[in-house]
N, C-alpha and C positions, 0 to 999 in steps of 0.2 A: 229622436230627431227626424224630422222630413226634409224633403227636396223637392223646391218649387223651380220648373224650369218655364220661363217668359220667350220665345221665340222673337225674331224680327218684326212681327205685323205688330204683334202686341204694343211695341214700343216706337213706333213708324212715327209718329211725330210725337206734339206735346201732347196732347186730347189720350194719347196713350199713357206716357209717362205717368201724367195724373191720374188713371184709371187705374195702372198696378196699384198707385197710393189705393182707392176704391178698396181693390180684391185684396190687396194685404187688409186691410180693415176688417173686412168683412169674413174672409176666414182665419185672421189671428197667422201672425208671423215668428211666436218663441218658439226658439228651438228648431231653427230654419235658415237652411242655406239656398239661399236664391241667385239662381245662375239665368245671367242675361246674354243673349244674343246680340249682336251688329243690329242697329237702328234700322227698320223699313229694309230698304234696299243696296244698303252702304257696302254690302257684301261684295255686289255687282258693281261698285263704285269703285272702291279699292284694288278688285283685278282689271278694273280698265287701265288704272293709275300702274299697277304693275305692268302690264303690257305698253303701256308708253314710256317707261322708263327702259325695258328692256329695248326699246326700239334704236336705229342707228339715227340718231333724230339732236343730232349736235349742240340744237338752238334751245331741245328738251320743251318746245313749245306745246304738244301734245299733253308731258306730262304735267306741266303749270297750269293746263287746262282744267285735267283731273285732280291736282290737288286742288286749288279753288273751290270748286265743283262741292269735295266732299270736308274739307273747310268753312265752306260758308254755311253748308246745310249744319252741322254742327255747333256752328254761334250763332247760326236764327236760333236753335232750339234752344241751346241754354238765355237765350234774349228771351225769348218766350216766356219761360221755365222762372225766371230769377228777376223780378223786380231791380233788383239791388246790383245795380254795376259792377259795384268793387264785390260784387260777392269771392268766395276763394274758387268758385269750379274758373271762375275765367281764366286763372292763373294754373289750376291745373289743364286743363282743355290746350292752353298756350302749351305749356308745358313739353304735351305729347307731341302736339302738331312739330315743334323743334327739336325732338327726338326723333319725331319720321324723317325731317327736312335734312337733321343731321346723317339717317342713312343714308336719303338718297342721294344727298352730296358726297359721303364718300365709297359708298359702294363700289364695288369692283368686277362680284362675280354675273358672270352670265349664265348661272344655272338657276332656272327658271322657278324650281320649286325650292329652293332656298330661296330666294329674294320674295317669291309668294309668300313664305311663311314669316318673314320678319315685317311684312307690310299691311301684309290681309289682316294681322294680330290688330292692328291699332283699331277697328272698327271697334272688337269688341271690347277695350281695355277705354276706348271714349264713352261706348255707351254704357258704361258701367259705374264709370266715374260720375257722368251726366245723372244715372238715377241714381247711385249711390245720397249725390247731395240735393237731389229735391226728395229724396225719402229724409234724409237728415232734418233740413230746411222746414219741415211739415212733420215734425212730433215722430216721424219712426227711426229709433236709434237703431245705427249699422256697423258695420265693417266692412268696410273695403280691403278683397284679398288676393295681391296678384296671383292664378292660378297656377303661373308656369314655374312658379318656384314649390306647386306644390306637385302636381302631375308631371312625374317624369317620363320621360322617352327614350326612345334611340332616336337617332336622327336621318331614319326615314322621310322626309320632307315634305307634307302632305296630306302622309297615309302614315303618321305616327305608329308605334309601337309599345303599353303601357310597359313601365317598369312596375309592375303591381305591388310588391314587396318596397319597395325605396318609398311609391306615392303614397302608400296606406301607412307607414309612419310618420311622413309627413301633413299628410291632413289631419293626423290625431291630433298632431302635435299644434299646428296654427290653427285650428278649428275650435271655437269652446261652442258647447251646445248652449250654455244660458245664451246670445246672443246671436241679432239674424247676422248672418254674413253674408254679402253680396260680392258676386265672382260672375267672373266672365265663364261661356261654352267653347267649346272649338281648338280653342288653343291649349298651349303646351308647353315644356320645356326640357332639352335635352341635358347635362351633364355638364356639358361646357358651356351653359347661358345661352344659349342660341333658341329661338322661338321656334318650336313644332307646331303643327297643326294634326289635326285628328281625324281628317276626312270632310267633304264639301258636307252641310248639315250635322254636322258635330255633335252641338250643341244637347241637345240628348245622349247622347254617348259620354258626355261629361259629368252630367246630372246622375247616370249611373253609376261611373265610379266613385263619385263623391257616396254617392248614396252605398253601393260596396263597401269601399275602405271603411266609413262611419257607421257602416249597421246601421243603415236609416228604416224608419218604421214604413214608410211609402215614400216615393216619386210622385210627384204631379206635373206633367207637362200640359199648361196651359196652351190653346189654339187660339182660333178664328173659326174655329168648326165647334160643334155640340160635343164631339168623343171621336171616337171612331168609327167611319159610314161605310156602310159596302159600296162605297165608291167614290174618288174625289168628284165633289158638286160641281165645281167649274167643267168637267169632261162628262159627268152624267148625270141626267134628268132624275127627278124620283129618289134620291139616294138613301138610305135608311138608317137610323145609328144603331150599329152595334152594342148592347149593354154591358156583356160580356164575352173574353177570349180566352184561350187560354196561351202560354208563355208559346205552345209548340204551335197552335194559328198564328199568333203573333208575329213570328219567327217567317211562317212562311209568307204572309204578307208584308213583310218586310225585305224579304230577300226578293220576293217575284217584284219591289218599288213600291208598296204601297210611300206616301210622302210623310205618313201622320206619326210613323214612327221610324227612328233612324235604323236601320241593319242592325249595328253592332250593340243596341241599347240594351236588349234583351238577356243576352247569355249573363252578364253579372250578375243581375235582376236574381235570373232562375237561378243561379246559383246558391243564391242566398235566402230565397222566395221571398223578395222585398216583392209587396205590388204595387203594380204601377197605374195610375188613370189618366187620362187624357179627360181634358175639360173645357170649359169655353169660358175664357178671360172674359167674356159682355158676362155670361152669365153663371159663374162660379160656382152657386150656389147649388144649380143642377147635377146628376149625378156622374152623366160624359159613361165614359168607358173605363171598365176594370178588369187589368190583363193580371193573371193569379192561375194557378191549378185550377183543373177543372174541366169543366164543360168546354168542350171544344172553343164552337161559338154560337152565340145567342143572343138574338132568333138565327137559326140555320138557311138563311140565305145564300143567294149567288155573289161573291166578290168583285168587282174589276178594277182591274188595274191597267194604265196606259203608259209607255212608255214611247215617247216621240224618239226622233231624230236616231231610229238604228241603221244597222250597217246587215246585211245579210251576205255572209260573204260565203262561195262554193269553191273546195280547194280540190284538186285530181291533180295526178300522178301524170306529166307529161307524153309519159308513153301507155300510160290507161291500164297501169297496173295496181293491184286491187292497194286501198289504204288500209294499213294496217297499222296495229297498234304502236309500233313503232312509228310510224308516219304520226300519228295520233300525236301521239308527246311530243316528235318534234315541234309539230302545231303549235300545242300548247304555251310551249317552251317561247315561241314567239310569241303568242297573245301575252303571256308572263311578264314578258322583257318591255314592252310596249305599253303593259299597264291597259289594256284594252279589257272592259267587260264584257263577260260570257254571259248571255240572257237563255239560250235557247241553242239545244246542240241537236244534231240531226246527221245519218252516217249511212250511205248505202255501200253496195263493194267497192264501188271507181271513187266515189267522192264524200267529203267529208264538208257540211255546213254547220255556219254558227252567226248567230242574232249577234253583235256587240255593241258597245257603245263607245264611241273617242271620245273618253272623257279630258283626254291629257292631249289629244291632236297628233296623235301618233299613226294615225291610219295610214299614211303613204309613205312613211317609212315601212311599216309591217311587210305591204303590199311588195315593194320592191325586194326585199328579203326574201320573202316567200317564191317571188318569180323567177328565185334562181333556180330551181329546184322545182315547183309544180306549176302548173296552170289553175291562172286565179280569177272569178267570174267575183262582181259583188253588184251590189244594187241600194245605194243611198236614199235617204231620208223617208225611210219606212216607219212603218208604228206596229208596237208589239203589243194587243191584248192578252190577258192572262184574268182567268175567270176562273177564281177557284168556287168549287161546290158548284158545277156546270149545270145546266142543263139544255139539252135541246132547241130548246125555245130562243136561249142565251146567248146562245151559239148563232144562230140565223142571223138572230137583231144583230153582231157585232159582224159579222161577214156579208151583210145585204146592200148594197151597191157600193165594193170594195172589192177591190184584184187583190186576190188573196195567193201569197206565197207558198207559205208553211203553214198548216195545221197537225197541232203536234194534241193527244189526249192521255191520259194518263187515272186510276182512280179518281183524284176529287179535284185534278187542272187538266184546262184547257188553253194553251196559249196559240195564237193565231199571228202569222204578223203577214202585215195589209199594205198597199200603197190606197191614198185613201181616194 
């Protein structure tokens, strides 16, 4: 069996849609389960609509805006997509939308990553549906297979937690390998029917468990890029693809933010030595990148990685007594609680620094917590380089007309963060 994983770009409008039909074509789809992402940018669509529903906003005019919004983008496409009016996606597509409309008319709770996770779901469970019946519609037989009844969770909200043992007999079980099955990334399901989510960019990290629990022969996550380059294009000039990595490069470009692969995609993978490639849905047929044992990476090049919008924050002891590892964990304990990520950590006697990111909006609560007890210095919307397999040269170009905070070096990383 293999695992074709289709991201968002891929599928951004109709010119897409019909293109997967294209690459299923063209490299054969038995014995394949294909996991789609949220349409284009519907991703960004559906947490606006969450954040206007959670608002105190009476008249809900905000959130009638956002539903429209990623309603209407969904029946141009299937109008696009389907000649044929009465075809049945219209009545499924309806279907959903009055499944959403039914939460958010009764909804209750004001916890914010629950209500994410039962909303955000419907992106990917429409564009699933959507390609499911123009692959029908156009000679490739499928199955459509809600994921969250087979991926289980705790109900972590967000930042799921696999049941690996409960999910790997149930994907045996709804999965036949004679036929392709098409299934949503990202989402999830807990125990008591409730929608999980599996972390912002998911959608990879689903591809491997499926790939995991089924002993798949490979993963293929299809891009908008050639494989993977020592650098996303849009932030750097020149960029080169990688042809190969291995699982423990992988890993670290993944954890330093590389975008082309998810964090958490890898450790199943190596677990099991499924490899995995990265490809380019224009051009499939190309060889992209293959992460497997092996050779580090090749060609041994410089990395970069960029990460916008950090937090540089400096924490000392109010009366300038030294931080100690104690002081350390209580830190911690707070970045923990707040869900705040740790990019870059840095520690002299008096004061303890750390690079984060508020990915959840938690910053100014931390802050206030913290200031019962230390004195707290930070410096907002910085950007964090990190250049693995450094060199000198490397180094200049990314600190050369930048006010440069921290530069931290290490054997084979350098990470630098800049105000630009």
């Amino acid at each position: 069996m293999k695992v074709y994983k289709f991201g968002g770009t891929s599928v951004k409008d109709a010119s897409g849609v019909r293109n997967l039909k294209k690459v299923l074509q063209t490299i054969g789809y038995n014995d394949t389960v294909l996991v789609i992402s949220a349409m284009g940018k519907m991703t960004n669509a559906f947490e606006r609509l969450v954040a206007a529903h959670l608002l105190n906003d009476k008249e809900g005019i905000e959130e009638a805006i956002q539903y429209k919004e990623i309603e209407g983008f969904h029946l141009n496409m299937i109008k696009t997509l389907f000649d044929n009016g009465d075809h049945p996606i219209f009545e499924k597509v309806e279907d959903l939308f009055d499944d959403l409309n039914g939460f958010l008319f009764d909804n209750n709770s004001s916890d914010y990553d629950y209500v994410y996770d039962q909303i955000v779901s419907y992106a990917e469970l429409l564009s699933t549906k959507i390609c499911s019946a123009y692959l029908s519609e156009n000679g490739i037989k499928n199955k459509w297979l809600d994921i969250r009844k087979c991926i289980k969770t705790d109900d972590h909200f967000r930042q799921a937690n696999v049941d690996w043992k409960l999910t790997s007999r149930l994907l045996k079980r709804k999965i036949k390998s004679s036929a392709l099955t098409i299934t949503q990334g990202f989402i999830a399901g807990d125990n008591y029917g409730k929608t999980t989510t599996l972390g912002r960019e998911g959608s990879d990290y689903s591809a491997a468990i499926i790939a995991y629990c089924l002993e798949a022969e490979d993963v293929t996550v299809f891009k908008d890029v050639a494989g993977v380059l020592n650098g996303d294009p849009r932030e750097f000039k020149n960029t080169v693809l990688l042809h190969q990595i291995s699982y423990k490069e992988a890993v670290e470009l993944a954890f330093f933010g590389a975008s082309v692969i998810h964090p958490k995609t890898l450790q199943p993978l190596q677990k099991k030595k499924i490899p995995l490639r990265v490809k380019s849905f224009v051009n499939p047929l190309e060889k992209g990148t293959l992460v497997v044992n092996g050779v580090d990476i090749e060609p041994k090049i410089p990395c970069f990685i960029l990460k916008k919008d950090q937090i540089l924050i400096s924490i000392s002891d109010k009366d300038f007594h030294f931080i100690m590892e104690d002081d350390i964990s209580e830190i911690f304990d707070y970045l923990h609680q707040y869900s705040l990520k740790v990019n870059l950590i840095q520690n002299s006697a008096i004061s303890f620094t750390v690079c984060v990111e508020d990915i959840f909006n938690n910053f100014n609560d931390l802050v206030k917590d913290l200031n019962d007890r230390y004195k707290v210095l930070y410096n907002k919307n910085l950007t964090l380089y990190t250049i693995r397999h450094f060199t000198d040269e490397t180094i200049k170009k990314i600190e050369k007309g930048k006010k440069v905070f921290i530069k931290q070096l290490s054997r084979e990383t350098a990470q630098i963060v800049v105000q630009n």
